[in-house]
N, C-alpha and C positions, 0 to 999 in steps of 0.2 A: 729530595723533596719534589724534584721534579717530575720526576719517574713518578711518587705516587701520587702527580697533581694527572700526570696524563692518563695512568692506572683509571683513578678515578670517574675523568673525561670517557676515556674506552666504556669503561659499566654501564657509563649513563645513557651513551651511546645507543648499544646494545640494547638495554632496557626500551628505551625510546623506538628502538628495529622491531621489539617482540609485543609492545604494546599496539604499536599501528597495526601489526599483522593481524595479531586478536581480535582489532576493529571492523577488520574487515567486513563487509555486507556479507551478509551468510545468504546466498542463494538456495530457493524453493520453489519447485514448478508446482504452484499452487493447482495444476489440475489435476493431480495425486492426493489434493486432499479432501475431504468428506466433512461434511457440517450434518451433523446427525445421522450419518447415514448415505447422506445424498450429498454426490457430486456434480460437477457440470457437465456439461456433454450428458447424462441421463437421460431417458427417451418418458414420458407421461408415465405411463405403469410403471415405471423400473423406481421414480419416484415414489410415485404412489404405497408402494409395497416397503420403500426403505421407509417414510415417512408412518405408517402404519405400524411398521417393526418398533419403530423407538418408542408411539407413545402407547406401545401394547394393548393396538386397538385393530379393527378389521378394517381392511384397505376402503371398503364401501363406507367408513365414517369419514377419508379425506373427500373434499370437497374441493372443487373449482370458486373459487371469491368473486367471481363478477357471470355477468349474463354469458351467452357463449356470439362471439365476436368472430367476423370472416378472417380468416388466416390471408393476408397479403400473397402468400405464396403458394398455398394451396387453393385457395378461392374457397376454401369452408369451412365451416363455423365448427370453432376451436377453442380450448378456455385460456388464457393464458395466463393463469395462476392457481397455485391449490396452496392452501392453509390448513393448519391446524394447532387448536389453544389446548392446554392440557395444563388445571394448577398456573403455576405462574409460567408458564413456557408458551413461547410463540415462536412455532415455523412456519415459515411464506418462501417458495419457490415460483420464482419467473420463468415462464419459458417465451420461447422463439420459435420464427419455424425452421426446419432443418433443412440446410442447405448442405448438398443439392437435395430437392426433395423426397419423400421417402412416404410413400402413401401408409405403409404397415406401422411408422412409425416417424411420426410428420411433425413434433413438437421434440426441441430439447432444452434443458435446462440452463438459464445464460447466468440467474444471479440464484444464492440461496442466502437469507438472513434468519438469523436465529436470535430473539430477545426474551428478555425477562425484565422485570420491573428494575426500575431503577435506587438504587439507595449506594451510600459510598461504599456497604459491606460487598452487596452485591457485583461491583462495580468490579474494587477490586480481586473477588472471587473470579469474573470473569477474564479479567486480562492471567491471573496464577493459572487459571483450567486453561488458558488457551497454550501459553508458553510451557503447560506440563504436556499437554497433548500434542502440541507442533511443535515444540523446539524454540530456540533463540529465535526470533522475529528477522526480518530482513532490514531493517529501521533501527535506531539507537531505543535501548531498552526503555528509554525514558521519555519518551516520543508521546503526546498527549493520545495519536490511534498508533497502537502497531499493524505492523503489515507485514506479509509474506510473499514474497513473489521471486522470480527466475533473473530477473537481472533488474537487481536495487540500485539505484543511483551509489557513484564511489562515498558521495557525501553520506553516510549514516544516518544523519536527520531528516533527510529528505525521504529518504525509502522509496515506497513504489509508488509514489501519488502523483507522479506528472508523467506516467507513462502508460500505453494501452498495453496494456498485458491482463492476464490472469491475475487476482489479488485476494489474499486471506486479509482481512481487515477485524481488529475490535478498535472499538469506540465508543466509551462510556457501558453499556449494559447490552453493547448490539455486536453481535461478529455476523460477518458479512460475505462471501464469497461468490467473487463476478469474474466470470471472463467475457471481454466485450470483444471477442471474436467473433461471436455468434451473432450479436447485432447488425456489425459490419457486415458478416456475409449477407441479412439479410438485406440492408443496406444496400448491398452491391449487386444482390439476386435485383431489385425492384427499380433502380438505375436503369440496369440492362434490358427490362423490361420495355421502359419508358424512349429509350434509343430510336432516334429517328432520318433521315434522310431529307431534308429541304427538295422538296419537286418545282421549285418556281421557277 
């Protein structure tokens, strides 16, 4: 009886070894992956062309969203978004300027979201399309947003939300993908600009 009380204890043991394991955060360098097309790090045209590709339209139907604004880094008027509606489909690419700068190619791509309307079918359409196209999320499957990113918190639920990394995100009817890299650097470009020397 004892032998099969401790049998027992061993299995469950065991079991408990191969369930944490399978818990694990599935790591994903979210800047290998592609939201229509378009990834981060993309330069304006390289956008433009993926963005055109998907809703089978000529690149000169993308459009920049707002007036054209001075590039911090370059000193010139640059658009720093392009959209396009197609049916119920909506893509909006952010960009940044590209540090270090790069006259041929002076904007990159920092966030990319992709939405459609909202309804629970859709909703859940959206999280099935993403986990069938990325794979197991980095976050506990049952996580209100999944996430994908390179290194998820050990806690499961937590996933990638309190960390500056790269991020595959849905939530509700929106997938999202940001790397706040690019901010940062320019961030860091417009600091070092501003660096001074006290002469008194």
């Amino acid at each position: 009886m004892r032998y099969s009380s401790s049998l027992s204890w061993s299995i469950a043991l065991a079991l408990l070894a191969v369930s944490s394991v399978s818990a694990q955060p599935r790591a994903v360098d979210a800047r290998e992956l592609d939201v229509a097309g378009v990834k981060t790090g993309m330069g304006l045209e390289a956008v433009r062309q993926a963005m055109a590709k998907h809703f089978g339209v000529d690149a000169a139907e993308v459009k920049s969203t707002n007036l054209l604004s001075v590039n911090p880094v370059t000193g010139t008027k640059l658009p720093s978004y392009l959209v396009y509606e197609a049916g119920n489909e909506k893509l909006l690419v952010h960009f940044e300027p590209r540090v270090p700068p790069n006259a041929a190619d002076p904007l990159v791509a920092a966030q990319v979201s992709y939405e459609i309307p909202w309804t629970q079918q859709n909703e859940a359409a959206m999280a099935q399309r993403a986990v069938a196209r990325y794979g197991e999320p980095s976050n506990a499957p049952d996580s209100v947003r999944l996430e994908w990113c390179e290194s998820p918190s050990d806690n499961p639920g937590m996933g990638c939300s309190m960390t500056q990394q790269p991020v595959l995100s849905v939530a509700g009817t929106t997938l999202r993908l940001h790397d706040p890299a690019w901010s940062q650097a320019r961030i860091e470009f417009m600091t070092a600009q501003q660096s001074a020397s006290p002469g008194f």
